[in-house]
C-alpha positions as CSV (number, residue, x, y, z in Angstrom):
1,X,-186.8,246.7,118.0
2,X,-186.0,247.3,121.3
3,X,-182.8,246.6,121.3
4,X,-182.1,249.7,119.4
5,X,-183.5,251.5,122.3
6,X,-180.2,251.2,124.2
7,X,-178.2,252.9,121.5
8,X,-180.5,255.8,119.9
9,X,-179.1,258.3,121.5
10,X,-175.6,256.8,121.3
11,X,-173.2,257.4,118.6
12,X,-172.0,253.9,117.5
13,X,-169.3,253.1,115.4
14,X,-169.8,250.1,113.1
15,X,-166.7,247.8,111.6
16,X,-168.1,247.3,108.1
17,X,-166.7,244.7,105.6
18,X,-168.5,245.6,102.8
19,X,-170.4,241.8,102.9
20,X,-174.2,241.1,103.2
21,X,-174.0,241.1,107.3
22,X,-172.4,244.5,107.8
23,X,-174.4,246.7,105.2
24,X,-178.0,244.8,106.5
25,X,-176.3,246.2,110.1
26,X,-175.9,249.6,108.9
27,X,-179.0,249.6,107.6
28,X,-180.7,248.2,110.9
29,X,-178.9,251.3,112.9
30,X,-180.2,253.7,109.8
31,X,-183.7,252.4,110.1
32,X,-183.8,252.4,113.8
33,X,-182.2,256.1,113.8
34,X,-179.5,254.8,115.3
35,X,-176.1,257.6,115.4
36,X,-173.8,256.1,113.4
37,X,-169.8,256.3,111.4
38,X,-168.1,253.3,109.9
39,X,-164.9,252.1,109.6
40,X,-163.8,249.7,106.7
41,X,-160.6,248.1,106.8
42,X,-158.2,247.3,103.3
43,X,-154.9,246.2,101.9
44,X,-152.5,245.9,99.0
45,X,-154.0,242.2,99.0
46,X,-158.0,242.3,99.5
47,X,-160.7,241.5,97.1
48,X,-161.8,245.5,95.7
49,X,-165.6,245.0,95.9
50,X,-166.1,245.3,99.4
51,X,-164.4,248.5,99.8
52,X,-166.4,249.4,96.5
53,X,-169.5,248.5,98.1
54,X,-168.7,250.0,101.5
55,X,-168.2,253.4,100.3
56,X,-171.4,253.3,97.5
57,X,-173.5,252.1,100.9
58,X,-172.2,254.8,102.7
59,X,-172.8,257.4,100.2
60,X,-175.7,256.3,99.5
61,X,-177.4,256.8,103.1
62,X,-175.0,259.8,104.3
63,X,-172.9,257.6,107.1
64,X,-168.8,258.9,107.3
65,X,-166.7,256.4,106.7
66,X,-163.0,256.3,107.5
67,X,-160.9,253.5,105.7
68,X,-157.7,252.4,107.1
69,X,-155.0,250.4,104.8
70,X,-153.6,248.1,107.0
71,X,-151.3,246.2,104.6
72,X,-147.8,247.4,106.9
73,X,-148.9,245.5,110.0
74,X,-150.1,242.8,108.0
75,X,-146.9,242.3,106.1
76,X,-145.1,242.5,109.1
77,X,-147.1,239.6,110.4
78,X,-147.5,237.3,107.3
79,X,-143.8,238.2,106.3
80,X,-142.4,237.0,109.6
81,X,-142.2,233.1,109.4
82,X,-145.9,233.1,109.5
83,X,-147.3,229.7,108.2
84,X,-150.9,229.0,109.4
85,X,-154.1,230.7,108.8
86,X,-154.0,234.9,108.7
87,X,-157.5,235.2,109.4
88,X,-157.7,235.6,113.5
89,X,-154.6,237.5,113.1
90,X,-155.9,239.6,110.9
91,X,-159.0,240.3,112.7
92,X,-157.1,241.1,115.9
93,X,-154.9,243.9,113.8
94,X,-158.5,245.5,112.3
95,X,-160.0,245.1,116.0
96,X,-157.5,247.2,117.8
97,X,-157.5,249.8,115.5
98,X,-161.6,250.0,115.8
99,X,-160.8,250.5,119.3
100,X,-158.5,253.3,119.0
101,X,-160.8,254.8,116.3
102,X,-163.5,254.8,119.0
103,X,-161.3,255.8,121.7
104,X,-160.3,258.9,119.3
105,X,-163.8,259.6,119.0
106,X,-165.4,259.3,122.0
107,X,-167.4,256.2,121.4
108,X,-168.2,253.2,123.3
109,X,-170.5,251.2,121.0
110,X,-169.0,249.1,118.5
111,X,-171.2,247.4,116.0
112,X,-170.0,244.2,114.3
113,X,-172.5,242.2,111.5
114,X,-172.1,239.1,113.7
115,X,-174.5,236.5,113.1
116,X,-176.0,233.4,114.3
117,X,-174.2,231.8,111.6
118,X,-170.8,232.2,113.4
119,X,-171.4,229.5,116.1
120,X,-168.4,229.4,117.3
121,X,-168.0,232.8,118.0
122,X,-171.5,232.6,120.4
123,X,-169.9,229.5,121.7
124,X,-167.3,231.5,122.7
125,X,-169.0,234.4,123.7
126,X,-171.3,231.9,126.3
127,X,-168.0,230.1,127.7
128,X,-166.2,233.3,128.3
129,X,-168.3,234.3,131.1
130,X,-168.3,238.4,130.6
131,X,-172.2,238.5,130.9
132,X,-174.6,240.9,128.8
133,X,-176.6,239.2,125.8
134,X,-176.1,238.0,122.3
135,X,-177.1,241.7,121.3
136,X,-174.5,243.5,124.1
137,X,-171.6,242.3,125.9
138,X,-168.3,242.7,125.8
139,X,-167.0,240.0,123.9
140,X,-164.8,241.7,121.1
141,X,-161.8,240.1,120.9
142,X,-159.0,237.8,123.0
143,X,-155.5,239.2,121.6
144,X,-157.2,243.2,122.0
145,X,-158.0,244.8,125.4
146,X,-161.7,246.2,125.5
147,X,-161.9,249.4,127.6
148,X,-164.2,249.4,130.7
149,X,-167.1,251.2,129.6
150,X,-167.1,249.5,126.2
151,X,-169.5,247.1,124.7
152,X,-170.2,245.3,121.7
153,X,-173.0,245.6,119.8
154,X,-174.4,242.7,117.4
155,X,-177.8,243.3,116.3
156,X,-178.0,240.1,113.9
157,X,-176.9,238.3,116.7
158,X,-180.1,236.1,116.0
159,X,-180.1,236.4,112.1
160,X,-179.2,233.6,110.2
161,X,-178.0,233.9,106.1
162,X,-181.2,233.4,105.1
163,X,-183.2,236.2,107.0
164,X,-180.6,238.3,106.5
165,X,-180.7,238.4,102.7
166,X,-184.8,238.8,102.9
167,X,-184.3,241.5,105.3
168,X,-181.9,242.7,102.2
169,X,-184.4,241.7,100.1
170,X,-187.4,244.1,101.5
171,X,-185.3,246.9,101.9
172,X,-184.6,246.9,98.0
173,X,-180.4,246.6,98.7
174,X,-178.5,244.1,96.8
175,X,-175.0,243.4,97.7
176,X,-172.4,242.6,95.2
177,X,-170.5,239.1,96.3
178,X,-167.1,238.2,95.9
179,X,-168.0,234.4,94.8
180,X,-164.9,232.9,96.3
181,X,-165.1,229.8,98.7
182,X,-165.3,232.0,102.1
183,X,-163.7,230.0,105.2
184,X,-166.5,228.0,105.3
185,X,-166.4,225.8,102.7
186,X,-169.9,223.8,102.2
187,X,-171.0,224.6,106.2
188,X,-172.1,228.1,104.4
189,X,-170.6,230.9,102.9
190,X,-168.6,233.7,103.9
191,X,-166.3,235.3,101.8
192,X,-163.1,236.7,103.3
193,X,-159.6,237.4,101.3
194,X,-157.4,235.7,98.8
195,X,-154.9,235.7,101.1
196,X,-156.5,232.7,103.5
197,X,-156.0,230.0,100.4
198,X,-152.8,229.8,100.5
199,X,-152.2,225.7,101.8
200,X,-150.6,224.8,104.9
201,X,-147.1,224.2,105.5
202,X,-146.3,227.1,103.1
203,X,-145.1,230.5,104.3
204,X,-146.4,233.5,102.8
205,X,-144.2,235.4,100.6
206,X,-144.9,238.7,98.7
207,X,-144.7,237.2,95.3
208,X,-146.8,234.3,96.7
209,X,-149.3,236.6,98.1
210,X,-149.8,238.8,95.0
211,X,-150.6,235.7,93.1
212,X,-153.2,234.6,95.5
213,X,-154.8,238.0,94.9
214,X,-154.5,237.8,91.3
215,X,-155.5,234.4,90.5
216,X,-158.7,234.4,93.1
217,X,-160.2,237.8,92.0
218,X,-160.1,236.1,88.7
219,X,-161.7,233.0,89.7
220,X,-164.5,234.6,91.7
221,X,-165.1,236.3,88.3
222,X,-165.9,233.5,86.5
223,X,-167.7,232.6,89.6
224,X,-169.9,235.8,89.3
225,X,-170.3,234.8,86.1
226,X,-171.3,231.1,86.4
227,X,-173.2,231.7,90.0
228,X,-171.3,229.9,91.5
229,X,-168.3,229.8,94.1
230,X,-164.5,229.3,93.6
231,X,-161.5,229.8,94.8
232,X,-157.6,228.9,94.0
233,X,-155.5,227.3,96.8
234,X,-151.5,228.0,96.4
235,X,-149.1,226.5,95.9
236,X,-150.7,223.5,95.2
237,X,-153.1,225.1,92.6
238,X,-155.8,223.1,93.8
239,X,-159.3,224.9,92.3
240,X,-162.9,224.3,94.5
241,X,-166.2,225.0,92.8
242,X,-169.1,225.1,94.6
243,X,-171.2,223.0,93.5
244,X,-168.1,221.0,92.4
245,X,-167.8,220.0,88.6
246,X,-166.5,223.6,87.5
247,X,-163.0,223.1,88.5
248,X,-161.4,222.6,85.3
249,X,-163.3,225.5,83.3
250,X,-162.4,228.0,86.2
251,X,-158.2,226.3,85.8
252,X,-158.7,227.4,81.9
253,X,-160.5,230.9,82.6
254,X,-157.5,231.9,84.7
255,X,-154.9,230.3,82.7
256,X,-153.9,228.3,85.6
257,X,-151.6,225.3,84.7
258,X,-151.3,222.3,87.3
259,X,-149.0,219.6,87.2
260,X,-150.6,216.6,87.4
261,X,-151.2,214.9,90.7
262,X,-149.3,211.9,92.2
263,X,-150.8,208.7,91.6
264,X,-153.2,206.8,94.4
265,X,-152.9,204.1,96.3
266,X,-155.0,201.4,97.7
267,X,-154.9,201.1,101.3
268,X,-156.5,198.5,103.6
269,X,-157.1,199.0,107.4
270,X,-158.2,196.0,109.6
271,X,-160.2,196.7,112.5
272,X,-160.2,194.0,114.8
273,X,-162.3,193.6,118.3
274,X,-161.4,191.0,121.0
275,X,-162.9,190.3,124.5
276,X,-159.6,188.9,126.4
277,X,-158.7,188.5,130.1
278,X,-158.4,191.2,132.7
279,X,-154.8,189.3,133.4
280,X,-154.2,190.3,130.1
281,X,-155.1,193.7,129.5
282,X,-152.8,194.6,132.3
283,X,-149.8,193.4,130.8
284,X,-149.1,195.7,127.9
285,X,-145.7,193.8,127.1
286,X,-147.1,190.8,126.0
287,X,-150.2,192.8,124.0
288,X,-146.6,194.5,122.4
289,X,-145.6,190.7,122.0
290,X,-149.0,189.6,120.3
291,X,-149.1,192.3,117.8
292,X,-145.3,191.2,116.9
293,X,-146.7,188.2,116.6
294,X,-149.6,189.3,114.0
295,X,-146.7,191.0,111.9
296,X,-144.2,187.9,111.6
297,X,-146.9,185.3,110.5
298,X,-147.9,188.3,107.9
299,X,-144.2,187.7,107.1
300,X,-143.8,191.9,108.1
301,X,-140.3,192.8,109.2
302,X,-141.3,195.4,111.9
303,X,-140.1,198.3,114.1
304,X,-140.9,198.9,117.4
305,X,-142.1,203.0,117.3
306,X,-144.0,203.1,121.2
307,X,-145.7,200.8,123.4
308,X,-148.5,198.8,121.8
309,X,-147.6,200.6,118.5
310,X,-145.7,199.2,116.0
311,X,-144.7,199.9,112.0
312,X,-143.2,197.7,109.3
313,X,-142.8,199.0,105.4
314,X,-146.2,200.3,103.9
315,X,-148.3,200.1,107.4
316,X,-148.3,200.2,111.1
317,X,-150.6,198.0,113.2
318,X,-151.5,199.6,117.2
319,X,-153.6,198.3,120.1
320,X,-155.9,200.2,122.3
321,X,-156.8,198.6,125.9
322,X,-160.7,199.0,126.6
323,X,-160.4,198.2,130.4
324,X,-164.2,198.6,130.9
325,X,-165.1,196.3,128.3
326,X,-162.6,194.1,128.5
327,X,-161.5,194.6,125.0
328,X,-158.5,194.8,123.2
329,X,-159.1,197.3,119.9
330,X,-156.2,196.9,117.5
331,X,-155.8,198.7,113.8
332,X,-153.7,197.1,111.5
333,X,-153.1,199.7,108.3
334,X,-151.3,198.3,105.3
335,X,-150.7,199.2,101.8
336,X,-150.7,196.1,101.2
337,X,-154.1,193.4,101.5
338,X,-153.6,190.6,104.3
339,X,-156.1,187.5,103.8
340,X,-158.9,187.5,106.4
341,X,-159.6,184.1,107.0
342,X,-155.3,184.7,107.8
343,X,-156.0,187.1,110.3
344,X,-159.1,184.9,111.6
345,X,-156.8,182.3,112.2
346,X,-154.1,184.1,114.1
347,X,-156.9,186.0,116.1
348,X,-158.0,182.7,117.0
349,X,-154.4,181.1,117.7
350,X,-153.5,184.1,119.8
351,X,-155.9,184.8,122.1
352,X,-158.2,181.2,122.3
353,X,-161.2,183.1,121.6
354,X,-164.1,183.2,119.1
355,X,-165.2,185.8,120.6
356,X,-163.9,188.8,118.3
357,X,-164.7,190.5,115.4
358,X,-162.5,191.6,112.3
359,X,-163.0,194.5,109.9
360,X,-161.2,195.3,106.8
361,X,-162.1,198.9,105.4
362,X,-160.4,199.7,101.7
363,X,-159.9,203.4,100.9
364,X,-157.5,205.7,98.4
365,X,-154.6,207.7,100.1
366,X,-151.9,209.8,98.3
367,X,-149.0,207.5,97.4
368,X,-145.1,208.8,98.0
């Protein structure tokens, strides 16, 4: 390929997770005679079989590869107050020290196992206006500074899961998988670390993050086992299976007991359309007065929370002006079920129009 051209008589250094997309890159630069190290990035909280399978690739075809424990400046992150997701975070810690790893070596080629899977990293690539192609640029990361005569280097750039694991495939190499859930969900796999289950709105602790390690390895065991994915969110102790229907062997393989979840309720939202005056939509304080209205003939003891939004016990109803349409859009959401034909008729008395329609949607939401 020619794009190997560029690099043959280049040292390049490639980041190498141990996954499917970085050991079919490290073959690519093997196969195209491509000068090559790697460096593979752990901690006290990562799955062990990517590191396992980074080194055996290594071995296997002679390429040095320096592995760098990065679980200090990741507990100083995660430790700090951190609630959201660790992933970019993460990335950014392992992505400066690549940099400094090449800058110690004298390199200015970094090769990542980017594919066209990852379209929002293309997206950004495209938007962020530094030039080059998929296959070079030098697109590497916002939060680390890339050194002038540095690029980036991402020959699967036009690869997509598929073609990667027949390239895989022909060259006799199979990749031992994780089997968790990846980041991805059901958009497609990629695995990352236990520690990216944990839910939102909790902060990681060490205790907290030890069991997210413990408990996923052990589900993507019996994941292995069933070929299938899974993973363990904490600390809700919610289980995924993908294909679903394996949750609740995976909660007994790993001994995982959760307490049972709160009750559902039914929940009604009313959608209604009306074509009104122009007059009208420019006075919002009598649309505030109308949807008042709507509440006290549902007999709704209400509060006024903003303009054209109001709630009441159990719901909230709001209105949305559609100037170029002359419409007035208004949601009414209620735990409890209003009559139709009521709401027809107050539609009707309200705005002297039959020129409207009215929705009602029922769906399940988590009770209190």
């Amino acid at each position: 390929m020619e794009i190997f051209d560029r690099v043959r008589n280049q040292e390049v250094l490639l980041q190498l997770s141990g996954g499917k997309d970085s050991i079919a890159a490290l073959l690519m630069l093997i196969e195209h005679e491509v000068p090559c190290r790697a460096i593979h990035f752990t901690h006290r909280w990562s799955y062990g079989i990517p590191t396992q399978e980074a080194i055996a690739k290594c071995s296997q075809f002679g390429v040095q590869l320096t592995v760098v424990d990065i679980t200090r400046e990741l507990s100083d992150l995660l430790l700090n107050n951190f609630s959201g997701r660790p992933c970019r975070f993460c990335k950014g810690i392992m992505d400066q020290k690549t940099v400094e790893y090449a800058v110690e070596k004298g390199i200015t080629y970094i090769c990542t196992g980017d594919s066209k899977e990852d379209k929002m990293l293309f997206n950004r690539l495209e938007r962020n206006g530094k030039g080059g192609t998929p296959y070079f640029n030098r697109y590497f990361n916002q939060a680390v500074e890339l050194p002038a005569h540095f690029q980036i280097f991402r020959p699967l750039a036009k690869m997509n899961n598929d073609e990667i694991q027949q390239y895989l495939a022909g060259k006799g190499i199979s990749v031992r998988r994780v089997g968790d859930t990846g980041d991805k969900y059901f958009e497609y796999s990629r695995e990352g670390c236990p520690l990216q289950f944990k839910d939102y709105g909790a902060e990681y602790t060490i205790p907290l993050m030890d069991q997210l390690k413990d408990l996923n390895e052990k589900a993507s065991q019996f994941a292995v086992s069933h070929k299938i994915r899974a993973s363990v969110h904490l600390p809700s102790g919610f289980v995924l299976t993908i294909p679903r229907g394996y949750e609740k062997k995976c909660r007994e393989y790993i001994q995982l007991n959760v307490p049972p979840e709160k009750p559902l309720y039914r929940c009604y939202t009313y959608i209604i359309d009306v074509v009104v005056s122009q007059l009208l939509l420019e006075k919002t304080t009598i649309i505030q007065t109308i949807l008042a209205r709507i509440l006290e003939r549902l007999e709704c003891s209400y509060t006024e929370v903003a303009p054209l939004h109001l709630s009441f016990e159990g719901g909230a109803i709001d209105a949305e002006i559609w100037e170029k349409e002359r419409q007035l859009h208004i949601h009414l959401f209620s735990q409890k079920r209003f009559s139709t034909g009521k709401l027809h008729e107050l539609i009707i008395e309200l705005f002297h129009t039959d020129h409207f329609d009215l929705q009602e949607i029922c769906s399940n939401e988590h009770g209190n």
